[in-house]
C-alpha positions in Angstrom: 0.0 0.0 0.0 2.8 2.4 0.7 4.8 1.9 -2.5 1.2 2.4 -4.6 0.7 5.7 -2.7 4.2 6.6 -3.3 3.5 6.1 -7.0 0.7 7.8 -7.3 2.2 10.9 -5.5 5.0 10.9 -7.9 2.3 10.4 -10.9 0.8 13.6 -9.5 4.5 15.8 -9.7 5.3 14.9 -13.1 1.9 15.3 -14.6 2.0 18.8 -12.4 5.8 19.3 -13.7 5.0 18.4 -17.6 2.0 21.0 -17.4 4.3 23.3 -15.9 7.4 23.4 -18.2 8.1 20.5 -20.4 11.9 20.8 -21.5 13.0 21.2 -17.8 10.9 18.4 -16.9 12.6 15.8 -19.2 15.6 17.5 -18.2 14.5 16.0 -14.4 13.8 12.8 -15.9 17.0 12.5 -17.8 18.7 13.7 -14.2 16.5 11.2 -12.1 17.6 8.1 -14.3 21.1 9.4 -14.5 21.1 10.3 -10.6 19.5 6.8 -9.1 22.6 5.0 -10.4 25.1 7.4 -9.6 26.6 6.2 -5.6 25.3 9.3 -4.3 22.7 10.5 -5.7 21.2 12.0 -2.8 23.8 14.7 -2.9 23.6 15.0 -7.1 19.6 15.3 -7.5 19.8 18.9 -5.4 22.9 20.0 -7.0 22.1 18.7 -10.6 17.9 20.1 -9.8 19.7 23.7 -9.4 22.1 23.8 -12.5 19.1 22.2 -15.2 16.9 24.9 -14.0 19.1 27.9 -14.0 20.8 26.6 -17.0 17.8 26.4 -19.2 16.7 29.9 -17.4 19.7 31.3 -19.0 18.9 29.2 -22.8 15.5 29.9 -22.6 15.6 33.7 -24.0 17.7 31.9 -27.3 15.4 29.7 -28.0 12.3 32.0 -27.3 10.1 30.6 -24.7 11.3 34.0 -22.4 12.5 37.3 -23.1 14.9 37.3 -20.4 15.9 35.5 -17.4 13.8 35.8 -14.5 13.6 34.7 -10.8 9.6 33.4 -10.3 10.4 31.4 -14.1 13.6 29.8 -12.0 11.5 29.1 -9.3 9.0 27.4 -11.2 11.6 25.3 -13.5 13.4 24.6 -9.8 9.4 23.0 -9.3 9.8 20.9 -13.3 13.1 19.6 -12.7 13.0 18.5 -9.1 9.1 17.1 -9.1 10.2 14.7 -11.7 14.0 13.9 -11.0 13.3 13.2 -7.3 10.0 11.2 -7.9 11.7 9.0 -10.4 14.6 8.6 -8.4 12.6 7.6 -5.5 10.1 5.6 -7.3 13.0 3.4 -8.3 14.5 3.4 -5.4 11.4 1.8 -3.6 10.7 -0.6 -6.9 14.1 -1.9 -6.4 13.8 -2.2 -2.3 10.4 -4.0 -3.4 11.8 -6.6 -5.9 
């Protein structure tokens, strides 16, 4: 029962992080995948959620989807890359502690 509520709590995120802001949100699942195989990727997920947001914060204005960097648009990618690098990476975490 714990691992299905977990699940669906972390279907809620990336739904919620997809609507949100797409491109940072695959960026979090790229990270997530990358980070749950990493030896710490407690420390990574943080670190790595930080750089993908303000990294695409500072690309977005090239590629048109801003016209300039902004702090409540950081916030809210902080919100895309985190809700689905850190549900994937526990999500998988618990699926392998359950197997």
């Amino acid at each position: 029962m714990q691992f299905e509520v977990s699940v669906a709590i972390a279907t809620v995120l990336m739904v919620g992080a997809f609507i949100l802001d797409w491109p940072r949100a695959v960026a979090g699942l790229a990270l997530g995948i990358v980070c749950r195989y990493l030896p710490y990727g407690t420390i990574f997920i943080p670190v790595g959620v930080i750089m993908v947001s303000g990294a695409a914060e500072l690309l977005y204005p090239w590629f048109g989807r801003t016209t300039e960097p902004h702090f409540w648009s950081f916030f809210l990618g902080l919100f895309a890359v985190a809700g689905t690098a850190s549900s994937l990476y526990i999500t998988i975490r618990n699926l392998k502690d359950r197997l």
